[in-house]
N, C-alpha and C positions, 0 to 999 in steps of 0.2 A: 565228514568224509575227506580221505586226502588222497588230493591226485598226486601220481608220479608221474612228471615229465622224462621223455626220454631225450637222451644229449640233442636227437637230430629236433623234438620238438624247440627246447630250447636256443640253438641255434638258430632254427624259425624265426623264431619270439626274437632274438637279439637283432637277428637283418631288418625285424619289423621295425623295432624301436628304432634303430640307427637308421634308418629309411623315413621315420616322420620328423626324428628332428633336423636330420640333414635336410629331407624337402620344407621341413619349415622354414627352417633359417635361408636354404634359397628362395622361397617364398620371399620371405620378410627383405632379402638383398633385395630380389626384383622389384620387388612393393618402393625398398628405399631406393633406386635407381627411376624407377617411375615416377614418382613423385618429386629427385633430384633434377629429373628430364621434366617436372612441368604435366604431366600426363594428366595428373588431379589438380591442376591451376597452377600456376605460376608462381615462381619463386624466384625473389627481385635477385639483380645479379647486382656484380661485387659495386660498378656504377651506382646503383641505385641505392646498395647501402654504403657508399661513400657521401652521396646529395642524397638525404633520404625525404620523401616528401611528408611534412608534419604542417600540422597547423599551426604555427610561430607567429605569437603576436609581435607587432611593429609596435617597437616602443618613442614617444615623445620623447625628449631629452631637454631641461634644461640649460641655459647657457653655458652652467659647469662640466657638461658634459656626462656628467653621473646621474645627477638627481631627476628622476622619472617624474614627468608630469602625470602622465596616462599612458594607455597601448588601443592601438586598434587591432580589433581580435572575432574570429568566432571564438575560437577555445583560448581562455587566459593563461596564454606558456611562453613566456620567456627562456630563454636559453640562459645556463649559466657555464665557465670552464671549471675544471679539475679543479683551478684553485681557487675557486672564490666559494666550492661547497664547505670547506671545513672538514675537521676530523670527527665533529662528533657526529653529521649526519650521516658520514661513511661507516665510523666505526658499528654506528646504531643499525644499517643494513644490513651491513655484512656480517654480523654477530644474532639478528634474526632471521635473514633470509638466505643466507651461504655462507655457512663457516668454512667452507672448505674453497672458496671462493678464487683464492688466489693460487690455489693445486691443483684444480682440473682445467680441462681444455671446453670447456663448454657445458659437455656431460656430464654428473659426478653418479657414474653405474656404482661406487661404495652407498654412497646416502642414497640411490634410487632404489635395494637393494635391502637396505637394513633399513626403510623408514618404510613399515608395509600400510600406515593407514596414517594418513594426513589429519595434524591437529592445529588449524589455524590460529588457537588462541596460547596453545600451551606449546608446542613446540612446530620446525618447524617442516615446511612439504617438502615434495619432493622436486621443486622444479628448480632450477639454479637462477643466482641473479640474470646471468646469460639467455637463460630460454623464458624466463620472464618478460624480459627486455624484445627478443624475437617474439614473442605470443601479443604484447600491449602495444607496439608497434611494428614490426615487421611483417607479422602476419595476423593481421586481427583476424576473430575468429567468422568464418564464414558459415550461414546459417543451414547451408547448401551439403558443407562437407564433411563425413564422418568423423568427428573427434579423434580415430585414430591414424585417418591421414593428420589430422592438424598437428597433431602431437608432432608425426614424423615431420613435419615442416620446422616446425617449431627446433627439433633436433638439427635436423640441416642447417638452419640458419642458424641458428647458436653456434655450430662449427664454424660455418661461414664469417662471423662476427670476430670468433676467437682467434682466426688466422689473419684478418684484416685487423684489426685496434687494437691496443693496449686494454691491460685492466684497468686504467685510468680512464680512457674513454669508455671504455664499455660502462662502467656504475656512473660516468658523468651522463652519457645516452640516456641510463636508466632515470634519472632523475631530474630528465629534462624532459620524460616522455610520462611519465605514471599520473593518474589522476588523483587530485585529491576533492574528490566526491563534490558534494553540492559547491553552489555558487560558482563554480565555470570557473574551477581552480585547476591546474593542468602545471606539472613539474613544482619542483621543491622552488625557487624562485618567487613564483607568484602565491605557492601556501607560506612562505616562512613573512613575507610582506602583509596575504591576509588573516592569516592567524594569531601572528606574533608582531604585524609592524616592523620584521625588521628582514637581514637579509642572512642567505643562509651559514655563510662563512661566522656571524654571530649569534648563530643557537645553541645556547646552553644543553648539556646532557639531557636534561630531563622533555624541554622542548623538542628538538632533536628526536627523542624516542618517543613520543605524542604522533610529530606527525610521520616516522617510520614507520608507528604502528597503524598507521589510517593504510598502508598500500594496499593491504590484501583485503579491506572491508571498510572503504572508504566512508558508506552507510553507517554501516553498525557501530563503527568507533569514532563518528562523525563527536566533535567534542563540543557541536552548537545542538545536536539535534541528540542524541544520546551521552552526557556527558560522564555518567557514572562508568559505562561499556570506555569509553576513550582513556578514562584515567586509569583502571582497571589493567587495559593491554598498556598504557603506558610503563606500568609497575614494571609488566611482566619483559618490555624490551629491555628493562634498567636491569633485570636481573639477569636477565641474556647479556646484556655489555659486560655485567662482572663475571658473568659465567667465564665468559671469553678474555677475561683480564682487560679489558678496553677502560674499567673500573672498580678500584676497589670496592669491595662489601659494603666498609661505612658509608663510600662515597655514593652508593648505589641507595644505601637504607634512607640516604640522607636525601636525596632528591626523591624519594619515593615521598616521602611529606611533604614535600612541597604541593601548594593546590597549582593547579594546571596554568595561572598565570595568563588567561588569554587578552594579547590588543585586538582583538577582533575589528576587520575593519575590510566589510562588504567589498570587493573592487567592483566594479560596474563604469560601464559607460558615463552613470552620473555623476560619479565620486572622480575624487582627485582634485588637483593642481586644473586651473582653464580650462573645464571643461566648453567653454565655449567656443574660446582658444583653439583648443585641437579636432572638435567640430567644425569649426570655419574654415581650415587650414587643411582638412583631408581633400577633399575635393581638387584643392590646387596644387596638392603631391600626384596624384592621380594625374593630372592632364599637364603637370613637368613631365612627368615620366612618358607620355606619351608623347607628346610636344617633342621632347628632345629625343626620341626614339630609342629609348635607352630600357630595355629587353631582359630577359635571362638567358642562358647561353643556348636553350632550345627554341626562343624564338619569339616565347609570349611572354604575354604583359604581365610583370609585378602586380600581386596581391597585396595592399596592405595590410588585408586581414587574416594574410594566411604565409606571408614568406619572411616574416620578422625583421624587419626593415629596421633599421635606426636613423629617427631624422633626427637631427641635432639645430635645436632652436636659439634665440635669444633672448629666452623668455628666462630670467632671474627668479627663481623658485621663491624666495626672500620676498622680493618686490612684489612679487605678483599673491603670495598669501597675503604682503599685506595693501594691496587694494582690494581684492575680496573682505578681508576687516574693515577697511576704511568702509567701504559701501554697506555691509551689515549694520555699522553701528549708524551712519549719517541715515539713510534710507527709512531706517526702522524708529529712528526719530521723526523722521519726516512723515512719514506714514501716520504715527501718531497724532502729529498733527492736522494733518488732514481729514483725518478719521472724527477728531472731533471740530470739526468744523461744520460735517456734514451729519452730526449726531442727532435725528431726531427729523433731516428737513424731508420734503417730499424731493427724491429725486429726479423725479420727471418735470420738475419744472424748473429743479434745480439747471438741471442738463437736457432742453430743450429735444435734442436730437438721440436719448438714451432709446425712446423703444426701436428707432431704426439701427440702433448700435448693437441692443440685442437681436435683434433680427438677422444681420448681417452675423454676426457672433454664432450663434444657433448653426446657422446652414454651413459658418466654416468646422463646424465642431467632429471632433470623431463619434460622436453620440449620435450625431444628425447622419453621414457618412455611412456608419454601420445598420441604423434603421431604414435607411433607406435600401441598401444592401438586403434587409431579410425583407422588403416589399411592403414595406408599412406604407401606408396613405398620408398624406401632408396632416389631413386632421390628426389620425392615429400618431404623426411623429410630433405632433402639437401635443397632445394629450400626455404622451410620453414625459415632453419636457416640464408638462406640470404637475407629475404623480411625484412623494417625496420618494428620493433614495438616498442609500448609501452612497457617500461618497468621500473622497479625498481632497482636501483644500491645503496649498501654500499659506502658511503663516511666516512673521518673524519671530515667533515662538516655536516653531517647529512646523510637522505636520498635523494637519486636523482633520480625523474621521469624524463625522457627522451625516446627519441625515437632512438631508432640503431638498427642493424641486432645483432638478439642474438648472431651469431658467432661471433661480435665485443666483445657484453659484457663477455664472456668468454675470450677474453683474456685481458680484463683488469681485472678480477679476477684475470687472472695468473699473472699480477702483483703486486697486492697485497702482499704487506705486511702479513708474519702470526705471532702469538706472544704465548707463553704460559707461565703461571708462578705458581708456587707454594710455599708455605711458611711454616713451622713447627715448633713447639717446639721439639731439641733435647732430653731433658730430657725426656719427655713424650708420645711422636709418636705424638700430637695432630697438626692437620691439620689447622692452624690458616686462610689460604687465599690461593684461588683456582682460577685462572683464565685460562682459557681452548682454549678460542680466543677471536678472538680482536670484533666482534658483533654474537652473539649467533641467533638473527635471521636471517640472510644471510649465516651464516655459523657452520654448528650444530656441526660437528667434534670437540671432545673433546681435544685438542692435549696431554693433562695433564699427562693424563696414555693411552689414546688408540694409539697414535702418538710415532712411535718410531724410532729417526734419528741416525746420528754417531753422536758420544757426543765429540770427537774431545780430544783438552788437557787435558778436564775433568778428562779423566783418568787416567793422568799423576800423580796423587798425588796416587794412589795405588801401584804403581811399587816402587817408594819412602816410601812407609811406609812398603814392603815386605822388602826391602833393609836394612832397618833402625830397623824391629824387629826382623827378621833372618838372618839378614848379619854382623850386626854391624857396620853400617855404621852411621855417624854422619852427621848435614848438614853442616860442616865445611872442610869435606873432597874434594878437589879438584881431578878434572878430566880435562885434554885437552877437549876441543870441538873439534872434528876431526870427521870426516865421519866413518864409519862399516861397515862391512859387516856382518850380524847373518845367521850363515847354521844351520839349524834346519831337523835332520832327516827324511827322509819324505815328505820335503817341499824344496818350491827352495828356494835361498838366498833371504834377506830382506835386503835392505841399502837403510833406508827412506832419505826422503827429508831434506832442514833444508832451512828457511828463518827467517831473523831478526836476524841472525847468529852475535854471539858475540865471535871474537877469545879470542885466550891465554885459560889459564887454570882459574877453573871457579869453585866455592864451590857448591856443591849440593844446598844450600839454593839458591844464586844466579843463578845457572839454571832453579832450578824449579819455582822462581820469575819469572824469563823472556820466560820462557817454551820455554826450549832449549832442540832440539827432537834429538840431535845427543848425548847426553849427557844422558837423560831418554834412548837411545833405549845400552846405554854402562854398563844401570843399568839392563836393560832385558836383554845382552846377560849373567852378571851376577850370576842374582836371577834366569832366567828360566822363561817360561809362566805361567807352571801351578800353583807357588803360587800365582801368581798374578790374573790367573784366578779364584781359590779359594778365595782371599780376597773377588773380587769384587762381588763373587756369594755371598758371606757371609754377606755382606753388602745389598742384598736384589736387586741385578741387576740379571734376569737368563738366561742364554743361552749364556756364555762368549764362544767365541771360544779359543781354545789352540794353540795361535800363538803369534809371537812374536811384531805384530802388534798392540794388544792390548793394549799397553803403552804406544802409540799415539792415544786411542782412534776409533781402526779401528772397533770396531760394534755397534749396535742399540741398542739407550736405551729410556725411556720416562724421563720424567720432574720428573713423580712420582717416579722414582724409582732410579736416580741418586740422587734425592732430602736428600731420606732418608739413601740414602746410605754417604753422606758424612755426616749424625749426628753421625758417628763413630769418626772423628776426633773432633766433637765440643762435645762430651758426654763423654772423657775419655775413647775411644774406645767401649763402648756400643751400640748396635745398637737397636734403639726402632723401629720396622714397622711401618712405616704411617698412621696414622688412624685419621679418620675423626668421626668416631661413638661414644654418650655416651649409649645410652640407647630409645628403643621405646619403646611410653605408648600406650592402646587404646583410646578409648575418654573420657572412665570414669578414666583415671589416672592410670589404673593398668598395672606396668612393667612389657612387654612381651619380651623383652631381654635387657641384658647387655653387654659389647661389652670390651673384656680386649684384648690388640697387646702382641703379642710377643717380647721380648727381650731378647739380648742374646751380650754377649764379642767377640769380633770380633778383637781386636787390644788390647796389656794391655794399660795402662792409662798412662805408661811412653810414649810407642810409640806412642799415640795419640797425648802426648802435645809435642811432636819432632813436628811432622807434622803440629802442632798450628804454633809454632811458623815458620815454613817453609812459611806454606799457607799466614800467616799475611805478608812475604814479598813481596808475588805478591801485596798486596795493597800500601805495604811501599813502596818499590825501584822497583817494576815489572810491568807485563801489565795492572796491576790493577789499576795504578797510579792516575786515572781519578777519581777514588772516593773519595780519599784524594784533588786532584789537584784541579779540576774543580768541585765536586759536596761537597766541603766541609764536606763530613764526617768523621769524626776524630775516633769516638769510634773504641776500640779492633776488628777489623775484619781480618778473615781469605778468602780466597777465592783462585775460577781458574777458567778464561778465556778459551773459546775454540772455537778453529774455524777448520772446515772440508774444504777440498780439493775444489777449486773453489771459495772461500766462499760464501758454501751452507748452511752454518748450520753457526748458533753464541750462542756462551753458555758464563755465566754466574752462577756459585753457587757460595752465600759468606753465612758468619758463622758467629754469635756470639756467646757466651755462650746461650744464650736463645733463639735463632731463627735461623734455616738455612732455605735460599732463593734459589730455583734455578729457572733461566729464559734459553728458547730457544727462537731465534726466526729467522727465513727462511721464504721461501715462500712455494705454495702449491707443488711444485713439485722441485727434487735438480738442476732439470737444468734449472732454472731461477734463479737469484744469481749475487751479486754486481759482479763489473767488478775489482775492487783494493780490496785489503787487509785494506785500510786504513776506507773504509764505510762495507763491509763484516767481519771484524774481532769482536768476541764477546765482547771486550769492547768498541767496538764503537754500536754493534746490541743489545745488550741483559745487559751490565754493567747498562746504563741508567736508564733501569725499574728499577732492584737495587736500585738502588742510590735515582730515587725518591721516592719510597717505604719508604726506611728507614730513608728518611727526615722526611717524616710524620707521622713513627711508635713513632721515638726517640722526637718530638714535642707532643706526648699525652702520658704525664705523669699517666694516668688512666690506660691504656696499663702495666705498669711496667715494659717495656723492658728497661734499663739503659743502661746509653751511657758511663760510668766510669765502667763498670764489664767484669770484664778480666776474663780471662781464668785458671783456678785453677791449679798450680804445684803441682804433686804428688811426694810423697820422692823417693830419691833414680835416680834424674835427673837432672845431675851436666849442662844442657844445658845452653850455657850463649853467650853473640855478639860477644864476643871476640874469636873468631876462633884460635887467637896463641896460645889458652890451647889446643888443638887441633893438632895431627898428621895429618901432609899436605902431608905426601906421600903415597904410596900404600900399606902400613901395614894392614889398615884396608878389603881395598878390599883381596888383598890376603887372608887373616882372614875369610871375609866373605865366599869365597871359599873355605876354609876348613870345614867352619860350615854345609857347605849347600853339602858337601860331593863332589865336583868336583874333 
C-alpha cells in the first residue's frame, strides 16, 4: 500500500529531520565542550604536554659518553631525538599506520570515513599516528569512562598536540612512548637494542618493519613468542612501504626473504655492562641528589626509575668487559680446581664450622623468609629445606636446573668461588672497571666496596714506605730474617708467624719482593704502629687499628679502598679518591651536578718512586713472578700479593703509571678456604684476574694504556740496583731511630 504524503506532512518530516541532526550535533558540541572543560576527567593542558610525565629509564653511561652500561627503570624507555630514529623506522609507520600523516591536522575525517571496518593485519585503522600517540600516552584508557568520552579525548588532544609540535616531534613522541610487548620493552630505543642489538638510526628495512609491525599487537606479532604471526605482518609492513613508494617492489620481495635475523638479548637488571657497578652506585645518585638539594622545577625528588636521568660515569665499556673476561676465565679455572681437591672428602670435617655455616645460611635465605611468612613451624621449615626440589644453580657453565634438597644447594654455594675486582686511573681517581662478583643474578652482594676482608701482605708496602720517608731507610739496606718479639704498652707481645722463610740477611727490596713478615714486622717494631696507621688512613682505608699487626695486614679492607689507596705509590705519592662519577643531566641535557674527588699528598714523590721501584720487584724476582713467568707480561709493573691466615683471603693489587688494579678473591665465608698455600696464596687466587685483564688492556691500542711507560724519577733520588752504593749495616736504622725520637 502506498501512502501519499501531503506537502504540510512532509515539511513536518523535514523540521523533524533537521531538528535531530542539528540537536545532535549541538549535543555532540556540548559533549565536546564538556569534555574540552574537564567535566568527564581531565585533559592535561599545553604544560603538561610540553614536560609530559612518562616513565624514562635513567640510563648509565660510559666514559665515552655514548656507550650504555645499563638503565634504571620500571618501564625499559629510553628516549631517543628526530634524528637518531632513521628513515626506515619512519617511513615503515607512517606507511602502516597514517599515510596521510603528514596532511591532516590530527583528525583525518577522509580515512575515518572511507575505512568503515578496521583490519589490523591487512590494512590499516582508523585512528592517526596523532591520536594514537594521545590514547598510549596522553590519555590512557580509563576503566571508569565510556569509550566514547575516551575517543573524544583522545580527538582533543591530538588537536592539542598538532598545534603544539611539529610532525617531527609528534612520530619522535610516538616512538618513544609505544610498547613493544613482553620483556619490559617500552619505545623504539630500548626494542631495536633488544631485538636487534642495535640502535634505531641503524635498522635495515626489513627490521624496521618487524618491529613497526609489533605496535598494534605487540603479543600476537611478539617474534620470540609467536614467530611465524611476526614474520607474517613483517611481509605485510614491506609491502605497505612499496605501496607507498618508501621501496621499490624488488627491494620490498627482496627483504620479504630474508629470515627475521634476530640478536635477541633480554635487557634486565641482570644483564649488561657492571651490573654491580650501577647497583652500587644507585643509592649514592639518590642521596647526591638530595644532599645537594637539587630538585625538579615542581619541588620533588628525582626518580631514577622514572624521570630518565643521564649519569655519565668512568667506567671504559672496553676495560670493564674485559675484567668481567678476565675473571670468567681465571675463576672458573680456579674453581676447578678446588673442586677437585674436595672431590670425594667428607666436608664437615673438612670444614669444621660447615653445619653452623648452613645454618646461619638457611635463616638468611628467601626460602627460609617466605616460609616463615605463610606460618610454617621451625620443624615444618626444616622439613622443607630437606624435601628435593626444583631448583636453579649458578655454574661456569651456565645455569643448572636440577632437582636437590635446598640445604644441598647451599652448600655448594658455600663452595663457590667469590671474586672482586676493580681498576683506576691513578692520575685521575677515574674508576675505569668494576666487577663486584662472579654472576650478579644468583649473587647480588657487592663485594667491591661493601665486602670487607683482611687485606693480608697488602699492607706490607706501608710500613716500607713509613720506614723509607721518616726513617731513612733505603731498599738496599739489609736485615737478618730472624723471628721478634714486639711489647707494645698495653697489649700482650706480637711474634708473628713466617712461612716461605728465606734465611741469611736480606735487603728491604728483596724482603718486601718475597714478603717476608719477620723482616716487615723488624720494620714496625722500628717505625711504631701509629704512622703506619696514619699513612694507610691517609691513603683512604679507615678504621686502622693501632697495633703492631697491621704490617701484616691484620684488619678489614674492601677492593675499593685498598685500590685507591695504593694510587699513592703509582701517582708520585698523591692520592686521588676513587670516583666513578662525571656529571648528571636530566633528559632535556641540563647538568644537575658535577662531581670533582678529592686529592691530596700523602707520600713526597721521592718516597713514592722508592716504593716503585721496591713493588716492581715483587713482579721481577718476588711472589709476583707469574706475571712475568707464566702470563707473559713484561711492561713496568708494580704490585703485592696477599694472602690471610688459612688461605682465606688472596689479594692481588699491581700498578702501572696509568692504571692500578686491585683483585680479591675467597669464598662467601673465611672458614671455607684452600687446604695448601700453593692453590690459596694470592698469586695463585687473585694474580691471574690481573694478568688476564692487562693482556687485553695492553692489546687495545685505542685504550692508551702503553706497555713501554715507566714510572717517572723525581730529582733529588740517587735510587739505583746496585745496593754497593749503599750502607749495608745498621747506620741507617739506628738513624732512623734517632729521627723518629726513640
Amino acid at each position: 500500500m502506498i501512502i501519499k504524503l501531503s506537502q504540510q506532512d512532509i515539511r513536518r518530516y523535514n523540521r523533524m529531520i533537521w531538528k535531530i541532526v542539528i540537536g545532535g550535533f549541538v549535543i555532540f558540541l556540548l559533549i565536546i565542550s564538556a569534555v574540552g572543560l574537564g567535566l568527564f576527567g581531565k585533559i592535561r593542558s599545553f604544560d603538561e604536554l610540553a614536560n609530559p610525565k612518562s616513565n624514562l629509564a635513567s640510563e648509565v653511561l660510559s666514559d665515552d659518553g655514548k656507550t650504555p652500561l645499563g638503565s634504571y627503570y620500571l618501564e625499559n624507555r629510553s628516549p631517543v631525538t628526530y634524528k637518531q630514529l632513521g628513515d626506515n623506522v619512519i617511513h615503515a609507520l607512517v606507511a602502516t599506520e597514517d599515510k596521510r600523516f603528514y596532511d591532516h591536522s590530527g583528525i583525518d575525517f577522509q580515512r575515518m570515513f572511507t575505512i568503515l571496518i578496521k583490519n589490523l593485519v591487512k590494512r590499516q585503522g582508523g585512528s592517526t599516528i596523532t591520536q594514537q600517540l594521545a590514547k598510549n600516552w596522553i590519555t590512557k584508557k580509563d576503566d571508569h569512562t565510556p569509550r566514547v568520552i575516551q575517543k573524544l579525548k583522545e580527538w582533543i588532544t591530538a588537536v592539542k598536540l598538532e598545534r603544539n609540535y611539529t610532525k617531527e616531534e609528534i612520530i619522535t613522541m610516538y616512538f618513544n612512548t609505544v610498547d613493544f610487548g613482553a620483556y619490559n620493552t617500552y619505545g623504539i630505543k630500548s626494542a631495536a637494542r633488544t631485538y636487534f642489538s642495535t640502535t634505531p638510526d641503524k635498522l635495515t628495512p626489513d627490521q624496521a618493519a618487524l618491529l613497526v609491525g609489533m605496535v598494534n599487537g605487540p603479543g600476537i606479532f611478539s617474534p620470540i613468542r609467536h614467530p611465524d604471526n611476526a614474520l607474517r605482518r613483517r611481509n605485510i609492513v614491506l609491502q605497505l612501504m612499496a605501496d607507498a613508494n618508501y621501496l621499490g617492489e624488488d627491494q620490498a620481495n627482496s627483504f620479504k626473504e630474508k629470515p627475521m635475523g634476530l640478536k635477541f638479548h633480554r635487557i634486565d637488571h641482570n644483564e649488561g655492562l657492571a651490573p654491580y657497578f650501577r647497583d652500587a652506585i644507585k643509592s649514592d645518585i639518590q642521596k647526591i641528589l638530595v644532599d645537594k638539594q637539587i630538585f625538579k622545577s615542581d619541588g620533588t625528588p628525582y626518580d631514577l626509575d622514572r624521570d630518565g636521568l643521564k649519569i655519565y660515569t668512568t667506567v671504559n665499556a672496553d676495560m670493564q668487559q674485559y675484567a668481567e673476561e678476565a675473571q670468567a676465565t681465571a675463576i672458573k679455572a680456579l674453581q676447578a680446581e678446588f673442586n677437585s681437591s674436595i672431590k670425594g672428602a667428607n666436608l664437615y670435617k673438612r670444614f669444621p664450622n660447615l653445619k653452623k655455616l648452613l645454618q646461619t645460611g638457611m635463616f638468611r635465605s628467601d626460602r627460609y623468609k617466605w616460609l616463615e611468612l605463610q606460618g610454617k613451624s621451625a620443624d615444618e621449615i626444616r622439613e622443607n629445606f630437606n624435601t628435593p626440589d626444583t631448583l636453579e644453580l649458578f655454574s661456569w657453565k651456565g645455569k643448572i636446573d636440577t632437582v636437590m634438597k635446598p640445604i644441598d644447594s647451599i652448600i655448594y654455594t658455600k663452595m663457590l668461588l667469590r671474586n672482586a675486582m676493580m681498576s683506576m686511573d691513578p692520575t685521575t681517581g677515574y674508576i675505569k672497571a668494576w666487577v663486584g662478583g662472579i654472576n650478579f643474578e644468583h649473587f647480588k652482594y657487592d663485594q667491591v666496596r661493601k665486602g670487607k676482608r683482611q687485606v693480608g701482605s697488602t699492607a706490607k708496602p706501608f710500613t716500607y714506605a713509613v720506614a723509607i720517608e721518616q726513617g731513612g731507610f733505603s731498599p738496599c739496606n739489609e736485615f737478618d730474617n730472624v723471628p721478634d718479639t714486639i711489647y707494645t704498652p698495653g697489649s700482650a707481645p706480637w711474634a708473628p708467624r713466617s712461612s716461605g722463610t728465606i734465611a741469611g740477611r736480606l735487603t728491604l727490596r728483596r724482603a718486601l719482593a718475597n714478603s717476608q713478615n719477620w723482616i716487615t714486622a723488624a720494620l714496625m717494631k722500628i717505625v711504631t704502629p701509629l704512622p703506619v696507621k696514619e699513612l694507610i688512613e691517609k691513603a683512604g682505608v679507615p678504621n686502622i687499628p693501632e697495633v703492631p699487626s697491621i704490617c701484616l695486614g691484620a684488619f678489614d679492607a674492601s677492593v675499593f679502598d685498598m685500590t685507591g689507596a695504593y694510587t699513592i705509590f703509582a701517582n708520585g705519592g698523591l692520592w686521588n679518591q676513587p670516583n666513578y662519577l662525571l656529571r648528571i643531566e636530566d633528559k632535556n641535557g641540563n647538568v644537575l651536578y658535577t662531581h670533582h674527588g678529592a686529592v691530596k699528598q700523602v707520600l713526597n714523590p721521592q718516597s713514592a718512586y722508592v716504593m716503585n721501584y721496591m713493588l716492581k720487584g715483587v713482579i721481577d724476582e718476588g711472589t709476583g713472578w707469574r706475571l712475568r713467568g707464566k702470563y707473559k707480561v713484561t711492561a713496568p709493573i708494580g704490585g703485592k700479593t696477599g694472602t690471610t691466615n688459612d688461605n682465606s683471603d688472596g689479594w692481588f693489587i699491581g700498578f702501572t703509571p696509568q692504571l692500578v688494579t686491585g683483585v680479591w678473591t675467597g669464598f662467601e665465608d673465611r672458614d671455607i678456604h684452600f687446604r695448601d698455600l700453593k692453590q690459596g696464596e694470592g698469586a695463585n687466587s687473585a694474580l691471574p684476574v690481573f694478568a688476564y685483564y692487562m693482556q687485553k688492556v695492553y692489546a687495545n691500542d685505542k685504550l692508551g694504556i702503553k706497555k713501554n711507560v715507566d714510572f717517572v724519577k723525581p730529582p733529588n733520588v740517587d735510587i739505583v740496583t746496585d745496593c754497593g752504593l749503599y750502607n749495608q749495616d745498621q747506620q741507617a736504622p739506628a738513624a732512623a731511630e734517632k729521627k723518629l725520637g726513640f
